[in-house]
C-alpha positions in Angstrom: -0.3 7.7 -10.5 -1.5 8.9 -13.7 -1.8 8.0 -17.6 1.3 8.1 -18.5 2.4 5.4 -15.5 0.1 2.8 -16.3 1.3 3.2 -19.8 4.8 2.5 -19.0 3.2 -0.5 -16.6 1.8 -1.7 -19.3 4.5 -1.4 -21.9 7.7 -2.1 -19.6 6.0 -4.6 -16.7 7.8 -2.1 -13.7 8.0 1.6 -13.3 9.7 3.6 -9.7 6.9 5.8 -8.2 7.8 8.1 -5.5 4.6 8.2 -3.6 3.1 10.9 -1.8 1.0 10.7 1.0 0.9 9.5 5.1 -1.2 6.2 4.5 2.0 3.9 4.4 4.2 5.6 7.1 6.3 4.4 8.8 7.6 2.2 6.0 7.3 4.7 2.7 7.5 8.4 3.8 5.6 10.5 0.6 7.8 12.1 -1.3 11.4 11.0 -0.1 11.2 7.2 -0.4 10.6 5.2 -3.9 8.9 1.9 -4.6 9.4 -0.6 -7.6 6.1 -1.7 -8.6 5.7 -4.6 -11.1 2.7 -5.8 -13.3 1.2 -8.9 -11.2 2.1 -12.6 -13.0 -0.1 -13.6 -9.6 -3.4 -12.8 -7.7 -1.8 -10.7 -4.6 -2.1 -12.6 -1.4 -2.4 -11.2 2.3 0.4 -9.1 3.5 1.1 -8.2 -0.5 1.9 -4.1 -1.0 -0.8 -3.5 -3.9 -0.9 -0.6 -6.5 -4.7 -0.1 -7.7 -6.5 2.7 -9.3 -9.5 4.4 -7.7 -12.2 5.1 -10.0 -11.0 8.8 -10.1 -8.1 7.4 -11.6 -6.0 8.4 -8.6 -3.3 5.5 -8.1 -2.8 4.1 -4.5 -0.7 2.2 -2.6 -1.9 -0.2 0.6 -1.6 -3.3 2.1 -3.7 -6.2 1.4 -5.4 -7.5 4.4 -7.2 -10.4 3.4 -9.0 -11.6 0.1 -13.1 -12.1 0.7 -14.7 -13.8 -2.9 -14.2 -11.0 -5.6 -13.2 -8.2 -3.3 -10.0 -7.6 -1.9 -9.5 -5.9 1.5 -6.7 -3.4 2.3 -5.7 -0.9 4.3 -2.6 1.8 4.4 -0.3 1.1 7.3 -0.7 4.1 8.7 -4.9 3.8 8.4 -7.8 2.0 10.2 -10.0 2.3 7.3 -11.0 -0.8 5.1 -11.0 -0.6 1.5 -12.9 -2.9 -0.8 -11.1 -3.5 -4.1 -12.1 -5.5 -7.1 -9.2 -7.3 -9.1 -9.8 -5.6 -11.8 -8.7 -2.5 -9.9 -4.9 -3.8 -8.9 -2.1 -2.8 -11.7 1.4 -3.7 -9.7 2.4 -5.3 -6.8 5.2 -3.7 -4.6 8.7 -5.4 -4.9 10.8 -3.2 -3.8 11.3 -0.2 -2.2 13.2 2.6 -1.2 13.6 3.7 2.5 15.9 6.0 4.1 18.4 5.6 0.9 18.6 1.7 1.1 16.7 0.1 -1.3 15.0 -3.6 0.2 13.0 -6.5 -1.4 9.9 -7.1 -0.1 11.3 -10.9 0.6 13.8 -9.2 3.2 13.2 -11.5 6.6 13.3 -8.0 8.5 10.5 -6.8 6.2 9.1 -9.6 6.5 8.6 -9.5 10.5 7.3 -5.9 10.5 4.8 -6.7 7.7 3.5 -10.0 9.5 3.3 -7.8 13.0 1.7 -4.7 11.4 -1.3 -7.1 9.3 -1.6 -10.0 12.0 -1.9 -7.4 14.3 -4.0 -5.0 12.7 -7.6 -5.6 15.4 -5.5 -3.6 18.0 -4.2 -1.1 15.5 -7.5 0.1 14.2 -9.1 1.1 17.2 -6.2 3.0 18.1 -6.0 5.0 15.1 -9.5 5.6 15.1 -8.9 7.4 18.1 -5.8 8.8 17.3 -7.9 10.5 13.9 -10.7 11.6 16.1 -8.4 13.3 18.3 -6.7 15.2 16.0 -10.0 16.3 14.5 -11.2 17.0 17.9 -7.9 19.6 17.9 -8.4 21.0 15.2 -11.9 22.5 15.8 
């Protein structure tokens, strides 16, 4: 996400991203699948699919795993780490999205049911993607 997307956020209220990226597999494959991402008319709430900016200016798309005072945690499904986000930080919430050539709301019950088992479910995840992670680097060298 760049300059000329948060411009057209700003301006129009949605843009399509294709992202890139392995942080939100299995649901958004980087580069083939699209989302819809809207400005927010709410705070996003636990299980929302947020759009913030880091302060690189590099836009990203994770989950939100719970909200803790004026930080928000999230985390990529495909991830273990936490990231700490300020409001301030969060341009569009995830409506929509392309997957596989279907295109789904994020109110569809199937979504719904892989979004709830994914988060709620997220203290046995972790650990096993931390070890997954160190594997791979463990591989590699």
């Amino acid at each position: 996400m760049g300059i000329a997307q948060l411009d057209q956020l700003k301006k129009h209220g949605s843009y399509i991203s294709v992202p890139s990226g392995i942080s939100m597999r299995p649901m958004i494959r980087g580069g083939r699948d699209a989302v819809l991402i809207k400005k927010p008319v709410k705070w996003p709430e636990r299980y929302d699919l947020v759009m913030y900016v880091r302060p690189n200016m590099q836009g990203v798309i994770h989950r939100v795993i719970r909200r803790q005072k004026d930080l928000y945690i999230i985390c990529g499904d495909n991830c273990w780490q936490y990231e700490y986000v300020k409001p301030d930080q969060i341009k569009g919430i995830v409506t929509e999205f392309c997957h596989k050539g279907k295109w789904y709301d994020v109110n569809n019950r199937f979504y719904q049911l892989y979004v709830h088992l994914w988060v709620d479910f997220i203290f046995i995840k972790r650990p096993i993607f931390h070890l997954r992670d160190r594997l791979k680097r463990a591989v590699r060298k």
